[in-house]
C-alpha positions in Angstrom: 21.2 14.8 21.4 18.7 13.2 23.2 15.0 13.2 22.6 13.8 15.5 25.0 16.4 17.7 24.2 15.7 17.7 20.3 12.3 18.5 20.7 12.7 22.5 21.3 16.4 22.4 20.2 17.0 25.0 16.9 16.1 23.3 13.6 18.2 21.0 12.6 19.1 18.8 8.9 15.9 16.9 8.8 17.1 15.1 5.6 20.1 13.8 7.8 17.6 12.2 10.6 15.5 9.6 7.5 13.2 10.0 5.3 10.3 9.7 7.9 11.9 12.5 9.4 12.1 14.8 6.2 8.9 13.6 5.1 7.0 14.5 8.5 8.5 18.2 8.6 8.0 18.3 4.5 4.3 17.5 5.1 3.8 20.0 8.6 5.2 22.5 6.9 2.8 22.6 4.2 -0.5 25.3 3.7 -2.1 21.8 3.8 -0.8 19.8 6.4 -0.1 15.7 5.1 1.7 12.5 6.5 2.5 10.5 3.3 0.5 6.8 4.2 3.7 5.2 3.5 4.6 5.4 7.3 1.8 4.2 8.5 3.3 0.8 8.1 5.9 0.5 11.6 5.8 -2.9 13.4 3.1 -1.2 15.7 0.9 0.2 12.4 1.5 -3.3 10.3 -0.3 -5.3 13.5 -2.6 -2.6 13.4 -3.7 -2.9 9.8 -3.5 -6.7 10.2 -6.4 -5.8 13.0 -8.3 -3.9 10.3 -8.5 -6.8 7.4 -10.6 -8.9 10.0 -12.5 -6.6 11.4 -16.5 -6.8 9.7 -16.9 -3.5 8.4 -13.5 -3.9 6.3 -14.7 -5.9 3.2 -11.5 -5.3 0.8 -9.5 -8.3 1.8 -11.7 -10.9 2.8 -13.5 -10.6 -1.2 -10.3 -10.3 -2.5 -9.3 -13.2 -0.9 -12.5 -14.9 -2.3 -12.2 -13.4 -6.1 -8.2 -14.9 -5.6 -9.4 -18.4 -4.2 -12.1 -18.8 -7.1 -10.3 -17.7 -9.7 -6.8 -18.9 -9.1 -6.6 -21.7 -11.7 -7.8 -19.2 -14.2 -4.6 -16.2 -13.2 -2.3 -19.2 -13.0 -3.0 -19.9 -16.9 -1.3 -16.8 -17.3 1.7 -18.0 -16.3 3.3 -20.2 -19.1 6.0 -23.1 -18.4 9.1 -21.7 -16.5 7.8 -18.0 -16.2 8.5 -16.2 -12.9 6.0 -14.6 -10.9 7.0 -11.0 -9.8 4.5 -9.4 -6.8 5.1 -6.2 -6.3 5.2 -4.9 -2.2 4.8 -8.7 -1.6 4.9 -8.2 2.6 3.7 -11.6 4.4 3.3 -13.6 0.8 0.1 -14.7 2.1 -2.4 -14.1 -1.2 0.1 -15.3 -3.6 0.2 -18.7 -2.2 -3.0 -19.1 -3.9 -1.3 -18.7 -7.3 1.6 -20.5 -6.5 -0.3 -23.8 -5.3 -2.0 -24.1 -9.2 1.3 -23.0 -10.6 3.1 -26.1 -10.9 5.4 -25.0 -13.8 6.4 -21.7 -11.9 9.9 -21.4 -12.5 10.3 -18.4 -9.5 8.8 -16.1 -7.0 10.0 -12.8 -7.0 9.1 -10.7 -3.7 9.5 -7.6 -4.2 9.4 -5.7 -0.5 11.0 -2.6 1.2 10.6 -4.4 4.0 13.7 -7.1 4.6 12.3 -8.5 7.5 9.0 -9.1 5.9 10.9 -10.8 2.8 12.7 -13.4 4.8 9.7 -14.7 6.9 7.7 -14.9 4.3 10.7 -16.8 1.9 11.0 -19.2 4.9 7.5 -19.7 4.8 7.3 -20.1 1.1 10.5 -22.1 0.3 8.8 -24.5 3.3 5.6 -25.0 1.5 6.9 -25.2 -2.1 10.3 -26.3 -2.0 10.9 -26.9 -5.3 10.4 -23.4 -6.2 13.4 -20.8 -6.4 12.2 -18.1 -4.1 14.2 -14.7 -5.0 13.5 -12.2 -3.1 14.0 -8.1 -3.8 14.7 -5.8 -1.1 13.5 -2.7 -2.4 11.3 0.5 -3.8 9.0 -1.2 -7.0 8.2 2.4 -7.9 11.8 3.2 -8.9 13.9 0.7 -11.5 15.0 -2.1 -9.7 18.1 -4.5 -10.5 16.4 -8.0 -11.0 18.0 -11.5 -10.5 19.8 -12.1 -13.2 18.7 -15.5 -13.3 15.5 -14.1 -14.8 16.2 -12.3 -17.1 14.9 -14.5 -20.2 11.9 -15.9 -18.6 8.5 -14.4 -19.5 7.1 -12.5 -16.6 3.8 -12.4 -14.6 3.6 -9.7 -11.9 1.2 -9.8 -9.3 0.0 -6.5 -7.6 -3.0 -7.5 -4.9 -4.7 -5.8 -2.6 -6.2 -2.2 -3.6 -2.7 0.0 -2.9 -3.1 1.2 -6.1 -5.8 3.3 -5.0 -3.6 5.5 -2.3 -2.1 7.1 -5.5 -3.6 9.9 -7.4 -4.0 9.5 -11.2 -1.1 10.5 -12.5 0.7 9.2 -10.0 -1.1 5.6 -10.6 -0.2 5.9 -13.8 3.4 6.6 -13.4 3.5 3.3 -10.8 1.6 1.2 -13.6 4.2 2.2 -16.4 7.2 1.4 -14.4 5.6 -2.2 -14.0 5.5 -2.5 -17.2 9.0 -2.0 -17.4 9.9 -4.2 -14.9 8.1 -7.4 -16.4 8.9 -6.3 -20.0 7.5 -6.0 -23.4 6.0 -9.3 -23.0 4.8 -8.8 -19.9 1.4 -9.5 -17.4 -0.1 -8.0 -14.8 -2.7 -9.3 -12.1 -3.9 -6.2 -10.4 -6.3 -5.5 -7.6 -8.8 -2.5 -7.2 -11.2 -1.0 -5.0 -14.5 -0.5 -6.6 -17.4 2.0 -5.9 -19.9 1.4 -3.6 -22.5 3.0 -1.5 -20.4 5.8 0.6 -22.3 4.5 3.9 -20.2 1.4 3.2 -16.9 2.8 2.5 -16.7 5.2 5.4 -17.9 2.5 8.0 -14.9 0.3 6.1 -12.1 3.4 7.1 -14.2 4.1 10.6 -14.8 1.3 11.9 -17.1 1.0 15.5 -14.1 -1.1 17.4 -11.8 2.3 16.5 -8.7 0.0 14.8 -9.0 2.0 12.0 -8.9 5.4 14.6 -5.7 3.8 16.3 -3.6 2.7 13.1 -4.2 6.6 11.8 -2.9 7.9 15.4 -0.2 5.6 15.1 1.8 8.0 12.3 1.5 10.2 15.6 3.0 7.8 18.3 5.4 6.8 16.0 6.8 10.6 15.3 7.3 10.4 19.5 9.2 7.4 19.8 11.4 7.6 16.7 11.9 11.6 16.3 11.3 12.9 19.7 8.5 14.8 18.6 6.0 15.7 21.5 2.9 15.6 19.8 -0.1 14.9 22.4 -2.0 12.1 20.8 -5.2 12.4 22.4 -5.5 15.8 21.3 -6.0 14.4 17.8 -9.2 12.8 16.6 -9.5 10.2 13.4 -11.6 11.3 10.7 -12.6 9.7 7.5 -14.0 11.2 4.4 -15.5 10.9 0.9 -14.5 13.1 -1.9 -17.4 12.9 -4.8 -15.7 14.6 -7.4 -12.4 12.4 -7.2 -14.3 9.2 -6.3 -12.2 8.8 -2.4 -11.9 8.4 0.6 -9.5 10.7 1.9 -8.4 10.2 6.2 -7.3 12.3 8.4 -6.3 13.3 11.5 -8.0 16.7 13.4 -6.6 19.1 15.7 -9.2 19.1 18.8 -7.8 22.0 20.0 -5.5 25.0 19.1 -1.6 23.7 20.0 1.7 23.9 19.2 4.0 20.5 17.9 7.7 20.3 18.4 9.3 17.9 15.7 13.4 18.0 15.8 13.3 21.9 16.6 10.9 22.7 14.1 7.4 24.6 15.8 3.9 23.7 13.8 0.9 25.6 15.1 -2.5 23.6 15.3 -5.8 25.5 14.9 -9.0 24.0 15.9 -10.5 21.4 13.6 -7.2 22.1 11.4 -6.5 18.6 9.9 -3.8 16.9 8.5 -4.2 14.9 5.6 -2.7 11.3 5.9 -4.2 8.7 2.8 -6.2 9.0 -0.4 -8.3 5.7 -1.3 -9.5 6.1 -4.7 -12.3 3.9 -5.7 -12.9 2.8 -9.1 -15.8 1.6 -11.4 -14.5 -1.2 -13.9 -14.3 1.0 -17.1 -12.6 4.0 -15.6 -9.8 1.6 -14.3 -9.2 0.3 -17.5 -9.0 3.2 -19.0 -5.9 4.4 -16.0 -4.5 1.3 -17.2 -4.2 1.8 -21.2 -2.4 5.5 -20.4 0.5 3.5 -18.5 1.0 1.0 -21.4 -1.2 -1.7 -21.0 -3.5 -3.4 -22.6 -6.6 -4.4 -20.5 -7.8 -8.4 -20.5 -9.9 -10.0 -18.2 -11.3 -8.8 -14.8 -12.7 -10.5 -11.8 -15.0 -9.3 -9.4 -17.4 -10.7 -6.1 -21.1 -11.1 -6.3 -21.4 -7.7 -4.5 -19.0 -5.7 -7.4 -17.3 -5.0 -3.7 -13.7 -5.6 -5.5 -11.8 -6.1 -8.6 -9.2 -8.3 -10.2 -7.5 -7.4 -13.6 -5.4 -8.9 -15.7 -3.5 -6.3 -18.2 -1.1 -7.4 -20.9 1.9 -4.8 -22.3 0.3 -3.1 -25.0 
């Protein structure tokens, strides 16, 4: 069937089509319409969010980057003599060469990615850089059990979580990530984990809506790409970015809003649009210092030392298995 033709066709096996596909008419069919932020990340979305960590208003990258270039000796003490470092949704590698250039006695890099094609540019990168180092990269889902190498299976672990992804889950739901971490790198294991902290709300919402509109295009993408992969005819410009912050849950919460009242064809299914209906497409919880230790010790862990800017903009913490 061709994509034109799919578009008004009768319903058909969503679950047969991907899971983009069954998440998208999952998510339209709910009271509460949401696109899991998980898709956001296509070839076109992934350029686009490369767009947003340089843009001025978008502060979490650029102070990580700083926290992780200050501090790097200090996260590679962690790390004792033939250990492996494990990072978790490891995409272009580009933070953890930080810690690998003041880990001389690293035994291994493990990237852990859903993304194969991100894993082997950046182990070609890597292995060209530090060729001494076994690179062993992990195509997969770190939120599920994962087979490791077996080559490391007796070598103490240090995983390595940056950025503030962390924050896109709800509690429970951060918790449940943080515990199967801990699985993964073991009783004895470490963790080097980034978070978003709070901040003046005039801040955060300029950081998710940003003047130049990057931000407004990467959240349209989920949109486009629903056109080009599923057929689905939904008119983009009749959707407007917005971004948000939720008080009582400490978030930012984006979305996209109906300008008008439509109807959406998605693989045969029909979804009605009222005006200023939205649908929900990422959470970005932001934390104070104490409240993200306390998140930490319900998935298992014990928390150690944490790094932050001169701002408090961001956080790094180091949590040992409890």
């Amino acid at each position: 069937m061709n994509l034109d033709a799919a578009r008004h066709a009768l319903p058909i096996d969503v679950e047969s089509c991907g899971e983009f596909a069954a998440a998208l008419v999952t998510g339209l069919s709910a009271h509460q319409k949401f696109i899991p932020c998980r898709f956001f990340y296509d070839a076109a979305g992934s350029a686009l969010f490369e767009r947003i960590t340089e843009l001025p208003e978008y502060y979490p990258t650029r102070t990580e980057m700083r926290i992780l270039r200050e501090y790097a000796a200090d996260m590679a003490a962690l790390a004792s003599p033939g250990a492996v470092l494990i990072e978790f949704g490891s995409g272009s590698s580009l933070k953890t060469e930080l810690l690998l250039a003041e880990m001389q006695a690293l035994h291994a890099y493990v990237p852990i990615d859903i993304s194969g094609a991100a894993l082997g540019a950046a182990q070609a990168r890597i292995a060209t850089r530090f060729p001494a180092l076994h690179v062993l990269p992990v195509a997969g889902d770190f939120s599920q059990p994962l087979r490791l190498p077996k080559e490391i299976a007796a070598r103490p672990r240090l995983g390595f979580f940056p950025g503030s992804t962390i924050g896109n889950l709800i509690e429970d739901e951060a918790v449940e990530l943080m515990a199967n971490m801990r699985e993964i790198l073991g009783e004895d294991g470490t963790l080097i984990i980034g978070a978003d902290l709070k901040k003046d709300v005039r801040r955060l919402i300029a950081a998710y809506d940003d003047a130049a509109g990057v931000t407004a295009a990467f959240n349209l993408n989920l949109l486009h790409r629903a056109n080009r992969e599923l057929g689905a005819d939904f008119s983009v410009d009749a959707f407007a970015h917005l971004a948000t912050y939720d008080v009582r849950h400490g978030r930012i919460d984006m979305h996209l809003v109906s300008r008008t009242e439509q109807i959406v064809h998605v693989l045969g299914h029909r979804f009605r649009f009222f005006t200023g209906e939205r649908i929900h497409t990422e959470h970005s919880h932001k934390y104070d210092i104490e409240g993200f230790r306390a998140l930490a010790r319900r998935a298992g862990w014990r928390p150690g030392a944490v790094w932050t800017d001169a701002e408090a903009l961001f956080s790094v913490h180091v949590l040992a298995a409890a």
